[in-house]
N, C-alpha and C positions, 0 to 999 in steps of 0.2 A: 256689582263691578267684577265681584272673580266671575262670575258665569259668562262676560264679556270678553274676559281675558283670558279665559280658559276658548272658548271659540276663536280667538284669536290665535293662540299658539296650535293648537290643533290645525283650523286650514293654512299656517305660515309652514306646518310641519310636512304636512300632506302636501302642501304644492314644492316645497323642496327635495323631498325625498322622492316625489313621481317626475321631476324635472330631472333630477341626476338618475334616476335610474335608466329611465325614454332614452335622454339627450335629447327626441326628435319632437318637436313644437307642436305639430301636429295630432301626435298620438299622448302627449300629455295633456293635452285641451279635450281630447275625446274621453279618457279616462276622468278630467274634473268635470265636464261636463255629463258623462254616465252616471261616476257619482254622486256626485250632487243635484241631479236630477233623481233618483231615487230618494235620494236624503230630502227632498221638498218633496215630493210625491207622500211620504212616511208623516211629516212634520206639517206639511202647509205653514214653514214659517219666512217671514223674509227675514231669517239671520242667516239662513241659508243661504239666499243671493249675497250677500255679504260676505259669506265666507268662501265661497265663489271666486267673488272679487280680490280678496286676499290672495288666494292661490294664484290666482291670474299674475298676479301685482309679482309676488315671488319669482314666477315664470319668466317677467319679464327682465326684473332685476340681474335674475341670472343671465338670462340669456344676453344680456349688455355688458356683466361684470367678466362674465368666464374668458371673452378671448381677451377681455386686457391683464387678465391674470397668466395667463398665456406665454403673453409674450414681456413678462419681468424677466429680469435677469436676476436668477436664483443664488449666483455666485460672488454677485453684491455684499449679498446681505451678510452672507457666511465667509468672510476673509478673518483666517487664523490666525493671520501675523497681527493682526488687529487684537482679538482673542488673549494670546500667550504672546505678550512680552515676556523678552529673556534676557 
């Protein structure tokens, strides 16, 4: 189980930290796909495709989550007279 969970957090890491760095869908697909094509190349294992898929998964999650975070309205959240009662 850790060695599944350990591949888990590793490609959920890697496809988030290569999605925010890119921004661009395109060239973060090319980079998990370069990588993880070597990394099966190296291994011949399908946990690789799997971890693949994770990344994918991540990619996509952000890419649906970021503009609705976007457009919150940050000034909600943080009302001071709310805060400090006087």
């Amino acid at each position: 189980m850790n060695k599944y969970f350990n591949l888990f957090i590793s490609a959920l890491l890697y496809g988030v930290l290569i999605t925010l760095y890119f921004q661009k869908v395109f060239l973060s697909l090319s980079f998990f796909f370069g990588f993880y094509t070597i990394l099966f190349m190296i291994s011949y294992s399908l946990e690789v495709i799997a971890m693949l898929l994770i990344s994918c998964t991540a990619l996509c999650v952000i890419k649906m989550v970021m503009p609705k975070l976007k457009d919150i309205d940050i000034e909600r959240v943080f009302i001071s007279s709310k805060l400090h009662k006087k």
